[in-house]
N, C-alpha and C positions, 0 to 999 in steps of 0.2 A: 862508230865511236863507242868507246866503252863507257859503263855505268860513271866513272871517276872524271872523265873528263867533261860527262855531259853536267853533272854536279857541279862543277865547275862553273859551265856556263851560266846554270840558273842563277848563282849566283850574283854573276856580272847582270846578267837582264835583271833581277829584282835591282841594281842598281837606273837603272837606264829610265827616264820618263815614259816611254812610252809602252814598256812592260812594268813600270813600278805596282799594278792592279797585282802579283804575283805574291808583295809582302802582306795581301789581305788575307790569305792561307796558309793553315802550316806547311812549316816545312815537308812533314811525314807523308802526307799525300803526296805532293811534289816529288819527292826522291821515290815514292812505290811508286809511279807513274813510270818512273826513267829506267828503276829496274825492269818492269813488266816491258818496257821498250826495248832493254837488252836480252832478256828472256828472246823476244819475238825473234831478234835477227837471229840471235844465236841460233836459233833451232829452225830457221831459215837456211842459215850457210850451212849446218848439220842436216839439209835435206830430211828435217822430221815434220816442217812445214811448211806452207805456201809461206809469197811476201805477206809482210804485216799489211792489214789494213790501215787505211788511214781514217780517225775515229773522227766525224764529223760530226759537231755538236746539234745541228737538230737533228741524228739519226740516231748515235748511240747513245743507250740511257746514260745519265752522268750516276757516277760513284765516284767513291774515296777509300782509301783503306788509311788505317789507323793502326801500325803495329801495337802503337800503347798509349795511354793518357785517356781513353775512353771508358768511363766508368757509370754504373747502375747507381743513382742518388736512392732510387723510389720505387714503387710498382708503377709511378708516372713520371718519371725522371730521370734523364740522363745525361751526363757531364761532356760536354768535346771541346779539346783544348783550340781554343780562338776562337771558339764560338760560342762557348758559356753553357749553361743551362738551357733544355729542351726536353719538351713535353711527348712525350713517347706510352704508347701503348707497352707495358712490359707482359706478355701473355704468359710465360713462366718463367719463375726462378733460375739462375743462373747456376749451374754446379761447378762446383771446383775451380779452378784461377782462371781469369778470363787472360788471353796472351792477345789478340788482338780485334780489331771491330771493322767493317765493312758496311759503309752507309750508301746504299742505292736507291735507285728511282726507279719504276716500272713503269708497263707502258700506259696505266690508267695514270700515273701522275702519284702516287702515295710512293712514298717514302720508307725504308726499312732499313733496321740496322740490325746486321749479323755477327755475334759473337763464335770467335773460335776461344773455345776453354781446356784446358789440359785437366785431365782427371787420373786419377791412380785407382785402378779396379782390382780388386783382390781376385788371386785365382781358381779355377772352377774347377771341378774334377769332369773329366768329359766322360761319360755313359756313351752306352749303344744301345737302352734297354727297350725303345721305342722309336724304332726307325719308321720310315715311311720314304715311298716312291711318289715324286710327282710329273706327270705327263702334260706340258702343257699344250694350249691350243686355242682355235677361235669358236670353235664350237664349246668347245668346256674349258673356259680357261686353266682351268687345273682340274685333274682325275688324281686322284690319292688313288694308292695301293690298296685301300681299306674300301675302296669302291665309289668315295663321296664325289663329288662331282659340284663345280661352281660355275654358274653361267658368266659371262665375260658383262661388265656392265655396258661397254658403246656408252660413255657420258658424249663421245663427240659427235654420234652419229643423232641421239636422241635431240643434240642442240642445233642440228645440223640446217634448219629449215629458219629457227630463229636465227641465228649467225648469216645465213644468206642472203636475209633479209634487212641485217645490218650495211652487209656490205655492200648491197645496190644502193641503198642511200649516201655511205659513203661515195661509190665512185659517181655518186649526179651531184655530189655537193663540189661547187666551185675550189678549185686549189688557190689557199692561201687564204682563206673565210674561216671567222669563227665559227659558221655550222660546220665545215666540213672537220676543223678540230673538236667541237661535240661529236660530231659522228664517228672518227678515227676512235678516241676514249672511249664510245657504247660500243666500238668495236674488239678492242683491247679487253673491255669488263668481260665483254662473253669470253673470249680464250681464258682467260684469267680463271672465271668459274668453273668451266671444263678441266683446267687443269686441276686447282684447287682440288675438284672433286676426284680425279685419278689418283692423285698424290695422297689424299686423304683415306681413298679406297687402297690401294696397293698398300700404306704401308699398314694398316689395319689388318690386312687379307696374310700379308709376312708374319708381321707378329703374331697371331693365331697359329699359324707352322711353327714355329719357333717355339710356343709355349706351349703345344701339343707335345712335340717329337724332341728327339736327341740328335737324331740324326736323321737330316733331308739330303736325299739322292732327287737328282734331278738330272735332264739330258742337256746336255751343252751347244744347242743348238744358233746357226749363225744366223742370228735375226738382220743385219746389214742386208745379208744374201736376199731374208725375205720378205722383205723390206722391198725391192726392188722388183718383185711380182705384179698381178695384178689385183693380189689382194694387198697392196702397200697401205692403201685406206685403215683397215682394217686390222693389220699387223701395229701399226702406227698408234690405233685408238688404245689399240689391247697394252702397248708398253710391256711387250714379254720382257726387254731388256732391263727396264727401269725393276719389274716386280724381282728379276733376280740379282739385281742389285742390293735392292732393299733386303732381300731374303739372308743377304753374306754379310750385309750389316747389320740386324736384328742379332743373327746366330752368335756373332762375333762379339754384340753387346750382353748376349743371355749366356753365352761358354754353352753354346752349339754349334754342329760340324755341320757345314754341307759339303757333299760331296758331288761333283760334276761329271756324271758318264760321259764318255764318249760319242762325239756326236753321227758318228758309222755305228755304232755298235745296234744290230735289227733288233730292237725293243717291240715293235709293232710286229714285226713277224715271226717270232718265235713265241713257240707254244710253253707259257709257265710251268706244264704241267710236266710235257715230257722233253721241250726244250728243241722239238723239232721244228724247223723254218718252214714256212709255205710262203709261195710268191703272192702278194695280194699288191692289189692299186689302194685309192688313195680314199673311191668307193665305197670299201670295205670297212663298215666301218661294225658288221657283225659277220665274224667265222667260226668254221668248225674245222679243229684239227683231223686232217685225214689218218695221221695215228694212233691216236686215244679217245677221238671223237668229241672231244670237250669245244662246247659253244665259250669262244670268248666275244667278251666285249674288247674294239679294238683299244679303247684309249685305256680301260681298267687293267690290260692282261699288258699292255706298256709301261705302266707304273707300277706293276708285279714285276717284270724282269727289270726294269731300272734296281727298284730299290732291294733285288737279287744280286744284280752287275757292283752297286755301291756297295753295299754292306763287302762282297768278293774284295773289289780292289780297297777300302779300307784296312780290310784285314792282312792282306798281302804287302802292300805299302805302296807301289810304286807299279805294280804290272801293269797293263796297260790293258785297256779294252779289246773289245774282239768285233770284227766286223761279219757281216752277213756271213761271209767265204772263211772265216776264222782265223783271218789276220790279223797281226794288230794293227791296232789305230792308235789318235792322240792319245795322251794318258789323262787317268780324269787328276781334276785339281781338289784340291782339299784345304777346306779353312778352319 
């Protein structure tokens, strides 16, 4: 059924006794709920995703979306229409026009409310005068071209022993007990903290790249892929995806380019110096070219020819990388 018809019904139920609980809500949450339900088929019968779930009130957090009418009173206040005045933590000022709000619940039980704001940004002249190559990985989570090298922090692995600890108490506390709802929430806090602390650390670690460099060359590697190794633990703690997220959203907020090599393109195995290939494993994590003889480091002399391969395919626009054998591959992308 489409969005207009199901609006329709809500309608008629907020008439009805025994959904009249319906007119205790705005409307705006109600109709985003039916569009999000249209969204879901539609892209169901367009085969871009599975059937919708069905959201079951003790499992999915409850939220609300607010296209408008939610507004900042205070640094401890804020307005939602049928609900009045609410005491809210404000952590920073809002910029530019707020267009709409997003009030959720997480899985400790707190409360949050997210503004989407439109802003008008003046624009930047983009430079190249300070590129940089980065090589990521679980041993260094990043190697810059310039040599620097940053250990991966594992926030989930160091909570690894407390959190297991949580979870045998959960699973001995009885289903449907108030201990075992303490215990699910001291369950939730620790994920919560772990993430908390990655999210805080990644976008920390981006923004540093971004206000260093002009331009970040990076390799475009398919974390899904390895992700589903045996080091998924581990790929999973690191959030190489999320860090390169963060990386095209920082660049994009400071009017800097990142560009994304090619994920065939032998970064590891060709020699920066004279560009010759040698076969190496995965081992190797120190060689010597048998042409020029130069000792590389394996992850520093990878972030030497990335941000080689980037600065090349910037300059040319659209060529496309080059694979071990010197075919093309994907093209890199550019923001």
């Amino acid at each position: 059924m489409s969005y207009q018809r199901l609006a329709a019904m809500l309608v008629d139920l907020k008439r009805q006794p025994k959904t009249a609980f319906l007119r205790d809500c705005h409307s705006q949450p109600l109709q985003q709920a039916l569009m999000d339900l249209e969204t879901a088929f539609s892209n169901f019968f367009a085969k871009r995703a599975k059937y919708p779930r069905f959201k079951s009130r003790k499992v999915t957090p409850h939220s609300l979306r607010f296209p408008q009418g939610v507004t900042v009173i205070n640094d401890r206040t804020i307005s939602v229409p049928k609900i009045g005045l609410m005491q809210a933590v404000i952590h920073r000022p809002l910029q530019g026009i707020a267009k709409s709000a997003t009030i959720k619940q997480d899985a400790t039980g707190t409360w949050w409310v997210v503004f989407v704001c439109h802003i008008d940004r003046p624009d930047t002249l983009l430079t190249v005068d300070q590129p940089v190559g980065i090589d990521v990985g679980l041993e260094s989570f990043t190697t810059l071209s310039t040599g620097e090298k940053t250990a991966p922090p594992k926030f989930y692995r160091r909570s690894q022993k407390k959190l297991a600890r949580a979870q045998r108490k959960l699973s001995r506390a009885q289903k449907g007990s108030k201990n075992r709802l303490k215990a699910r929430k001291r369950v939730a806090k620790i994920h919560q903290k772990i993430s908390n602390q990655r999210a805080d650390w990644l976008h920390k670690h981006a923004l540093g790249m971004v206000q260093r460099f002009d331009v970040v060359c990076i390799e475009d590697l398919t974390i899904k892929g390895l992700a589903r190794t045996k080091l998924a633990k581990s790929f999973s703690d690191a959030a190489l995806s999320t860090f390169m997220q963060r990386l095209q959203e920082k660049a994009e907020w400071h009017g800097r380019r990142v560009m994304k090599v090619g994920r065939f393109y032998a970064s590891s195995k060709t020699c920066h110096s004279c560009q010759t290939k040698t076969a190496l494993t995965l081992a190797d994590r120190i060689w010597t070219c048998h042409t020029c003889g130069t000792t590389h480091d394996c992850d520093v002399n990878a972030a030497i020819n990335i941000v080689h391969e980037g600065i090349r395919l910037l300059a040319v626009g659209t060529t496309e990388s080059q694979n071990a054998a010197g075919d093309g591959v994907n093209p890199a992308k550019c923001w």
